[in-house]
C-alpha positions as CSV (number, residue, x, y, z in Angstrom):
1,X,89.3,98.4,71.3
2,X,85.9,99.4,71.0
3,X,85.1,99.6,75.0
4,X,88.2,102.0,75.2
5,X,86.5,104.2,72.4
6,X,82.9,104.3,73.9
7,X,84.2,105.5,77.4
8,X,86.6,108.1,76.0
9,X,83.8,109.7,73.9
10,X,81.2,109.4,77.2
11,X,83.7,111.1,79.0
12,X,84.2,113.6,76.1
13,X,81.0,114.5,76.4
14,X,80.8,114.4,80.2
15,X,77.8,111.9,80.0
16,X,78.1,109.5,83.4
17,X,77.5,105.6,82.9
18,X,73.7,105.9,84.5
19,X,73.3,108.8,81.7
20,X,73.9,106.8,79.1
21,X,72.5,103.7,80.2
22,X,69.5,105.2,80.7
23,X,69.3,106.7,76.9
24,X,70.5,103.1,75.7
25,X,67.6,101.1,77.2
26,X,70.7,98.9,78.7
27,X,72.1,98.8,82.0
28,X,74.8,101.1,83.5
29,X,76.4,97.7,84.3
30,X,76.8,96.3,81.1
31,X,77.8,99.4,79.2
32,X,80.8,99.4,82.6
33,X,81.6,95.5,81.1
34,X,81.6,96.9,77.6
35,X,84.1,99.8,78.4
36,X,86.3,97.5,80.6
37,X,86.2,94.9,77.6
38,X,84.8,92.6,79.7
39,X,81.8,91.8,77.0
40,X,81.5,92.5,73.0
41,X,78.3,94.5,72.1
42,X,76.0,93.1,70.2
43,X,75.3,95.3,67.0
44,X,72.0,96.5,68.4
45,X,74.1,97.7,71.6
46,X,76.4,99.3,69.7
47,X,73.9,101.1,67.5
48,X,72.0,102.2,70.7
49,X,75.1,103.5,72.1
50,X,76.4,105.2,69.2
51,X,73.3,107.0,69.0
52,X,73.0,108.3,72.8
53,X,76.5,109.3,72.0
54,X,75.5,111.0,69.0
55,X,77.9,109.3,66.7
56,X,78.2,107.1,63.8
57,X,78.5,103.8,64.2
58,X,82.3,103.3,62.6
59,X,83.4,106.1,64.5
60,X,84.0,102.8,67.1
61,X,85.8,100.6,65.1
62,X,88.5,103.0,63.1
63,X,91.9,101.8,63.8
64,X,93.8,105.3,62.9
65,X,92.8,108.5,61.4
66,X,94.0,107.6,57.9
67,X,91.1,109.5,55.8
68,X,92.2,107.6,52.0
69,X,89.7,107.9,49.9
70,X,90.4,104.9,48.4
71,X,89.2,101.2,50.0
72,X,91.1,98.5,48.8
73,X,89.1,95.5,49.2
74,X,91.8,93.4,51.0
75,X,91.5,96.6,53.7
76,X,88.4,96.9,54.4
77,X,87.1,97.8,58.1
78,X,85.2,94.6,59.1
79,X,82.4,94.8,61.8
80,X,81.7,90.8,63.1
81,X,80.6,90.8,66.8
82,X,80.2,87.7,68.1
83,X,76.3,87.2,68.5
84,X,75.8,88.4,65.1
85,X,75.1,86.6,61.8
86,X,76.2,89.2,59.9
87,X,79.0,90.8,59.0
88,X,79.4,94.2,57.6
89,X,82.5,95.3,55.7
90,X,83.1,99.6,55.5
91,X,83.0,100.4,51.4
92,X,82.4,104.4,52.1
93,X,85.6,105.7,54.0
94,X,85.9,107.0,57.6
95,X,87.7,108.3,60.2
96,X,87.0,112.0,59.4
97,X,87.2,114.8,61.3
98,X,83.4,116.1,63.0
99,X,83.7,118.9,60.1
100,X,84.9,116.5,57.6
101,X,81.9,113.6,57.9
102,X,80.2,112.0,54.6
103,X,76.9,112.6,54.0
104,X,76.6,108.9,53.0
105,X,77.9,105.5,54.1
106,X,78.0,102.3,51.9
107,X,78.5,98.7,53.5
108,X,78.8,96.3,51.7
109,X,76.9,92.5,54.3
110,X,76.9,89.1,53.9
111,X,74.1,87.4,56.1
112,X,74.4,84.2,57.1
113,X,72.2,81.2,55.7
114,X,68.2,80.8,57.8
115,X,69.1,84.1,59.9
116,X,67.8,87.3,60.7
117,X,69.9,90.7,61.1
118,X,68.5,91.1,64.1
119,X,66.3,90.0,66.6
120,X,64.1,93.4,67.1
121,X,62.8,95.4,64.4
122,X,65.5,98.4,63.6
123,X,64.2,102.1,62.5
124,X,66.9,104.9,61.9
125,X,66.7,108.7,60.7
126,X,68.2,107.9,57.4
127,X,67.4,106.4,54.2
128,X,68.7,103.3,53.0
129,X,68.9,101.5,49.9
130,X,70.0,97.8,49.5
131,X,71.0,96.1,46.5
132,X,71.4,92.3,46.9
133,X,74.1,90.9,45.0
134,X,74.0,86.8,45.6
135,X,71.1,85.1,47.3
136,X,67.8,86.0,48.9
137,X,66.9,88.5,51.3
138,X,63.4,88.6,52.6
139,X,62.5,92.7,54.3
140,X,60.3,92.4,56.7
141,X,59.1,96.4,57.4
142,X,56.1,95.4,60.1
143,X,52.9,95.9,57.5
144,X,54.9,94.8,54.4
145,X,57.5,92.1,53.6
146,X,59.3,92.4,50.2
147,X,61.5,89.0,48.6
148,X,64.5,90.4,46.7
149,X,66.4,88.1,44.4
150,X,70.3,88.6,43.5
151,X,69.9,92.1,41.8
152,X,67.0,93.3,42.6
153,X,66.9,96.3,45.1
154,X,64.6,98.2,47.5
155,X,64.9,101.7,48.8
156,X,63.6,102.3,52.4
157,X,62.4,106.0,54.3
158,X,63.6,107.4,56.8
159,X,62.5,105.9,60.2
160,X,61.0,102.8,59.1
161,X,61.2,99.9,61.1
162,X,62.8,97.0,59.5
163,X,64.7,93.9,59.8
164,X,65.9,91.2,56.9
165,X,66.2,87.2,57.1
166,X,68.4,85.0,54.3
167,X,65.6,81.8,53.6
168,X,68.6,80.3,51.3
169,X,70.9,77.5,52.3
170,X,74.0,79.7,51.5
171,X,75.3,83.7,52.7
172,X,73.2,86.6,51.3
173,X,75.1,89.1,50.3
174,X,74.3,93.2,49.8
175,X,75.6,96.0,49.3
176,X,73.8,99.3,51.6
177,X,73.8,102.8,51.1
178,X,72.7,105.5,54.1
179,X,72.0,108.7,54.4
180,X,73.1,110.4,56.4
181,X,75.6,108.0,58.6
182,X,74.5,105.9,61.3
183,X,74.1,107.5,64.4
């Protein structure tokens, strides 16, 4: 589960609960729920987390160590939490060694109709390009907001803060590219 995972790499890396909390912006108590398995973190938890643990993001929700090249597309790793109204399906493999890690990440997202990706705007170190394959997807980067129909696409720099809303009636859905990995 994805509590277990978070507390045996905090330990790993000998980082208390208070430590962590503190690099998160979240509370010492909640991560404690979160490791127990008491509560699901949101996607914006989880990315905080992953990077005060200085990780990528899937490194939380591999099942084995199976490092195939090849994703079938009935095997896909999902990522649904439940306050989300997205959901991200894994189209880049994982589950590398430290020594072993991509250099790039594809996901392939459906968003769910009138929605957001997120509440708060969300900047990485990485550069992203999304192509949107059915739907609408407005990209609302804080001075700009761009409106990209089924096939069009729109590349965005490093650090940028961003977040994307489906205005249709049905799911938006994209495929995204990163460089490097989520951390």
């Amino acid at each position: 589960m994805i509590g277990d995972k978070i507390r045996k790499s905090r330990k790993a890396k000998e980082i208390t609960l208070s430590q962590l909390a503190e690099s998160c912006g979240l509370t010492a108590s909640y991560i404690s729920q979160v490791e127990r398995n008491l509560a699901e973190p949101s996607i914006s938890s989880l990315r905080k987390i992953s990077t005060a643990l200085q990780l990528p993001l899937y490194s939380f929700l591999e099942e084995n160590s199976d490092t195939t090249k090849v994703i079938r597309a009935d095997q896909r790793k999902q990522l649904k939490l439940t306050d989300s109204n997205i959901v991200y399906e894994f189209l880049s493999p994982f589950g590398f060694s430290e020594q072993e890690m991509p250099s790039l990440e594809v996901f392939y997202f459906s968003l769910k109709p009138k929605s957001w990706t997120r509440d708060e705007y969300s900047s990485r170190a990485a550069e992203e390009c999304i192509i949107v394959l059915s739907g609408e997807l407005v990209l609302d980067c804080v001075d700009e907001t761009f409106t990209l129909g089924e096939g069009d696409s729109i590349y965005i720099r490093n650090n940028t803060p961003h977040k994307a809303f489906n205005p249709g009636e049905t799911d938006t859905t994209a495929i995204m590219c990163i460089t490097p990995p989520i951390y």
